[in-house]
KOLNU-575545 format. One record per residue (C-alpha): residue number from 1; x, y, z. Coordinates in steps of 0.5 Angstrom, whole numbers, plus 2048, in hexadecimal, padded with zeros to 3 digits. Example, Ala and Ser with C-alpha at 12.3 -4.5 7.8 and 13.67 -1.06 7.14 Angstrom:
! residues 2
[atom 1,[819,7F7,810]] [atom 2,[81B,7FE,80E]] 
! end
This chain:
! residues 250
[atom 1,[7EF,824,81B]] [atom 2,[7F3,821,815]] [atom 3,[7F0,81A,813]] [atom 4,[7F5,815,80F]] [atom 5,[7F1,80F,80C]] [atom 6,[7F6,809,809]] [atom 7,[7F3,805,803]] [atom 8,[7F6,7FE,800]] [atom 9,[7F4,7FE,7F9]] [atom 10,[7EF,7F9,7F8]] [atom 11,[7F1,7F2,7F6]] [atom 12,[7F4,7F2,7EF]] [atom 13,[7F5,7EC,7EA]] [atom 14,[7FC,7EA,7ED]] [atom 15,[7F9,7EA,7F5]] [atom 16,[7F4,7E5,7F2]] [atom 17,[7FA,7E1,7EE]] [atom 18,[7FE,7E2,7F4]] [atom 19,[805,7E4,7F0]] [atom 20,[80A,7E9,7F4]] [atom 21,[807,7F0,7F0]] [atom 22,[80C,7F6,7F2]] [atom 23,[80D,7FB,7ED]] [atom 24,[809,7F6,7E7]] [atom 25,[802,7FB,7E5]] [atom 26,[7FD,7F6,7E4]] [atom 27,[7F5,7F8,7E6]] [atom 28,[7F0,7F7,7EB]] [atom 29,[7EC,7F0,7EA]] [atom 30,[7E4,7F2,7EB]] [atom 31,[7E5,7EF,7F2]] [atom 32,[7E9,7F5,7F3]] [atom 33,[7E6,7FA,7EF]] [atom 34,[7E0,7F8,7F4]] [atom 35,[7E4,7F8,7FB]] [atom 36,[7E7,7FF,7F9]] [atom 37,[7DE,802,7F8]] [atom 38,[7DD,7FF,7FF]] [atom 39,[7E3,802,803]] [atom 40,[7DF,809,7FE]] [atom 41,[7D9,806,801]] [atom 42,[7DC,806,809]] [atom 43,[7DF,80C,809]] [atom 44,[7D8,810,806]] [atom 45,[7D5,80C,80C]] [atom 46,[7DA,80F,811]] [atom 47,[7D9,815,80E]] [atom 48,[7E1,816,80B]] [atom 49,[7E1,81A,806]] [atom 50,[7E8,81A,803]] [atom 51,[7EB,821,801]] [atom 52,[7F1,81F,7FD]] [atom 53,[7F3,818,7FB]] [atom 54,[7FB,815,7FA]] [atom 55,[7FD,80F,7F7]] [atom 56,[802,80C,7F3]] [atom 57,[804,80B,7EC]] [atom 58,[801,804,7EB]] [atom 59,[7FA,803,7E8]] [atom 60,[7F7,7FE,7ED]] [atom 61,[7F8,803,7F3]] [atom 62,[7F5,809,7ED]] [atom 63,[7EF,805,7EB]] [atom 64,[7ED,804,7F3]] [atom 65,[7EE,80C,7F4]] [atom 66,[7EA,80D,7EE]] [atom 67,[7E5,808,7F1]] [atom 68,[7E5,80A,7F8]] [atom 69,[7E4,812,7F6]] [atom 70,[7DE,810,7F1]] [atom 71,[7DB,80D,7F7]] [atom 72,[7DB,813,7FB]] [atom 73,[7D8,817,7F6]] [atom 74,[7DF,81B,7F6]] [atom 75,[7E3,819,7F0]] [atom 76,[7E5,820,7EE]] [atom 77,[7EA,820,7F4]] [atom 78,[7F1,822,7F4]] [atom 79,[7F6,81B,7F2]] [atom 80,[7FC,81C,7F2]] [atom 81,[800,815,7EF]] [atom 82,[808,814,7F1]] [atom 83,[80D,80E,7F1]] [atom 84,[80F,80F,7F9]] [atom 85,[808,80B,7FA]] [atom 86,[80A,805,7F6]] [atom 87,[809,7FE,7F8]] [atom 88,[80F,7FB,7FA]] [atom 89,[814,7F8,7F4]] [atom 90,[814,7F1,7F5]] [atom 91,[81A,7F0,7F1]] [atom 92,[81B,7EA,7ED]] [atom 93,[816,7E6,7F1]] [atom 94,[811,7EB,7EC]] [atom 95,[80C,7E6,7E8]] [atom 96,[80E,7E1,7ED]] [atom 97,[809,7DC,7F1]] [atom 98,[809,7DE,7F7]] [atom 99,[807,7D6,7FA]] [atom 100,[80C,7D3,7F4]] [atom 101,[811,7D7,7F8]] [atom 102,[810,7D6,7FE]] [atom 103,[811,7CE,7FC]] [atom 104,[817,7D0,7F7]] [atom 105,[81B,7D5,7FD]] [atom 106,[819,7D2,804]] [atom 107,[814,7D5,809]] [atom 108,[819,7D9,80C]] [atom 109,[81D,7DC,806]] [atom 110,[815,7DD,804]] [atom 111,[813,7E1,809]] [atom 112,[81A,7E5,80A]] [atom 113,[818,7E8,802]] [atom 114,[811,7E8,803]] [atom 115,[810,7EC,80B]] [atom 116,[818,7ED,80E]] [atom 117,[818,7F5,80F]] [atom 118,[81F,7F5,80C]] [atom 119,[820,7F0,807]] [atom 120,[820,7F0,800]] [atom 121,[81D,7EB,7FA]] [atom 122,[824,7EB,7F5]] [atom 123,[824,7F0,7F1]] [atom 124,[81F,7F0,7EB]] [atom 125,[823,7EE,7E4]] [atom 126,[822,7F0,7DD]] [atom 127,[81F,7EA,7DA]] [atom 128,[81A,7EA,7DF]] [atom 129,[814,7EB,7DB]] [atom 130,[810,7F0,7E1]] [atom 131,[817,7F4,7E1]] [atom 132,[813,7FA,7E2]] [atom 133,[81A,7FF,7E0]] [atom 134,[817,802,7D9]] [atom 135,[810,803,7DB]] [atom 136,[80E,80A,7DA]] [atom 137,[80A,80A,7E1]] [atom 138,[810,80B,7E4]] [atom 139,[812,810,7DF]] [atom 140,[813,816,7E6]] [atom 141,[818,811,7EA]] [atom 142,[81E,816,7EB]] [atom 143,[824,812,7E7]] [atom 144,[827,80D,7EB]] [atom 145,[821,80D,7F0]] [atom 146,[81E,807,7ED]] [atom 147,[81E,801,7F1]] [atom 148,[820,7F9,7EF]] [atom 149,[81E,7F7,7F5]] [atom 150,[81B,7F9,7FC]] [atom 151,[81A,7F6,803]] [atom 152,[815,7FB,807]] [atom 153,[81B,7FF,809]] [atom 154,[81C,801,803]] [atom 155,[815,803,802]] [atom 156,[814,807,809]] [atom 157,[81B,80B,806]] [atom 158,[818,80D,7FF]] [atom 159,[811,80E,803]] [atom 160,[812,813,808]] [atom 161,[814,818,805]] [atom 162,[80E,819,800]] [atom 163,[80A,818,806]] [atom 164,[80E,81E,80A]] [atom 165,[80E,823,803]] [atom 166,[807,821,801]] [atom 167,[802,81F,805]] [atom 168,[804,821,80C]] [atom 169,[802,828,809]] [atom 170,[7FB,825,807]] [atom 171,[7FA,823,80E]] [atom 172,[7FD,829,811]] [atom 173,[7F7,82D,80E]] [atom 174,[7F3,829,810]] [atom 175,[7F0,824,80B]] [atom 176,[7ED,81E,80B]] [atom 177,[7F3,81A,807]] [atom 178,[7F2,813,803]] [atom 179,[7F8,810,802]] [atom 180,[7F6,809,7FD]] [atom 181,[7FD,805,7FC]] [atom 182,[7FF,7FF,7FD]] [atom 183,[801,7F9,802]] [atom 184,[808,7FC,804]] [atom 185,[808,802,802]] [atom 186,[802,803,808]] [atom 187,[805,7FF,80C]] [atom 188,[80C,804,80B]] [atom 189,[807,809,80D]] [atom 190,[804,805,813]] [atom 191,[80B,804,816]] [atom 192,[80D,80B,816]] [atom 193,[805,80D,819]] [atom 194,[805,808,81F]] [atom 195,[80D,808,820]] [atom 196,[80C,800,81E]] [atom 197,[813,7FE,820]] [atom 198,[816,7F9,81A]] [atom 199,[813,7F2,81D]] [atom 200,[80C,7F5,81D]] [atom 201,[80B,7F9,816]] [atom 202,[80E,7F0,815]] [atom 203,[808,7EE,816]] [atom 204,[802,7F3,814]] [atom 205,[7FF,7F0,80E]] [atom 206,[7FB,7F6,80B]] [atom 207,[7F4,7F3,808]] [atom 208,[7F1,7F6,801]] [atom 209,[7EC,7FA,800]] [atom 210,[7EC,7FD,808]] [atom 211,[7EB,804,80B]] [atom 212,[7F0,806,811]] [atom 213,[7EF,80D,813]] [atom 214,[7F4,810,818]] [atom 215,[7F1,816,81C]] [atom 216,[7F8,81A,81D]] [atom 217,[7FA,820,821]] [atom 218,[7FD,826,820]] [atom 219,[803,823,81F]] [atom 220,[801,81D,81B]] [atom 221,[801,818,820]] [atom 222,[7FC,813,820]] [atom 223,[7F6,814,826]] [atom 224,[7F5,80F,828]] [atom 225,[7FB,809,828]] [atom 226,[7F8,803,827]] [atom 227,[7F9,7FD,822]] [atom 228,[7F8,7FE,81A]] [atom 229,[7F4,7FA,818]] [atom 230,[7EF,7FE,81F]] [atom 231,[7EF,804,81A]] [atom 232,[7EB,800,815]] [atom 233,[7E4,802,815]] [atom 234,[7E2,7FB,817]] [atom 235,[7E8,7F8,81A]] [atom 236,[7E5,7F1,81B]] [atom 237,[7E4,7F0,813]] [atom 238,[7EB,7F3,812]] [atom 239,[7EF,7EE,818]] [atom 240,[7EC,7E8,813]] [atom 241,[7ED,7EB,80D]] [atom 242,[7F4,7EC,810]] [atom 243,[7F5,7E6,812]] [atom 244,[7F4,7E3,80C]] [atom 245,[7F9,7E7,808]] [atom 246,[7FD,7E3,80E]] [atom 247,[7FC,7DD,80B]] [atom 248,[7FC,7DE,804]] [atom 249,[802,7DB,800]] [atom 250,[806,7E2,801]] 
! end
């Protein structure tokens, strides 16, 4: 039976700041650092052991692979790292407080940047200091590919393709896959998997360091159809930390 996890990195330093952080690389904090050793410390309870791991391009979603896979006692498995699994770019809202924001634009124009499905923060300028257009990290991305700004739509677009060309055949040959990314990418994938329509992937706030495991079919549809936040190892715990993702200032 193929088995898909999906990871939320652990908190980084600009989750703790509460700055819109898209596609800026800045490091877990040791909050996140122990977030991503608990959900290692689950899943070895439950006894998921993954075969393979995908993740992005960005250091907060590596160091919780890494972490993870040393929880396991499986650092030596295959990662495979790729741009598709990018958080999404936040544009020129990158850098910015996420509550200074909310009070400067409105609560609507807010929440329309921070969840709409199809609306796009304005697009990244050049004198912002977090443009991310000349890091090296992204190096691999096709010219022509590299986003100024995305809403979720954009990052459901750029995603599928990696998640038909790449990891569907890990699953297909009937591994365990990890798939450690970040809030929007997952919640693209999470849109794709439980056929969420553009109103419910809105409101589906993914909290860090949680574990949610997809037993799939042979076509690699879910089993089970249930809630997201019902395939976290301990759905109680994952509806509050959920819950205060809601809350927070973006």
């Amino acid at each position: 039976m193929p088995t898909l996890i999906l990871l939320r990195h652990g908190q980084s330093e600009w989750n703790a700041a509460n700055r819109f952080t898209g596609w800026y690389d800045c490091d877990l904090t040791p909050a996140g650092e122990q977030e991503a050793r608990s959900a290692g410390a689950q899943l070895a309870d439950r006894g998921m052991f993954p075969d393979i791991a995908h993740t992005s391009v960005q250091t907060r979603a590596i160091r919780t692979t890494d972490l993870v896979l040393e929880a396991l006692g499986r650092p030596d498995i295959p990662v495979r790292r790729d741009w598709r699994l990018n958080e999404r770019h936040y544009g020129d809202l990158t850098g910015l407080d996420k509550a200074a924001t909310r009070e400067r634009y409105g609560n609507e124009q807010f929440l329309a940047w921070r969840r709409g499905y199809t609306t796009p923060p304005p697009p990244i300028g050049a004198d912002n200091p977090y443009n991310p257009q000349d890091d090296p990290r992204f190096a691999e991305v096709p010219e022509g590919a590299m986003p100024l700004t995305e809403c979720l739509a954009d990052v459901v677009v750029r995603l599928l393709p990696y998640w038909e060309e790449t990891i569907t055949p890990d699953l297909a040959a009937g591994q365990i896959v990890l798939i450690s990314a970040h809030g929007n990418s997952l919640r693209a994938l999470c849109k794709h998997l439980d056929r969420l329509d553009d109103d419910a992937v809105t409101g589906l706030n993914i909290p860090t360091g949680t574990p949610l495991v997809y037993e799939l079919d042979g076509d690699l549809r879910p089993i089970e159809e249930c809630p997201v936040l019902q395939r976290a190892l301990d759905p109680e715990a994952a509806r509050i930390a959920a819950e205060e993702v809601g809350r927070q200032a973006g």
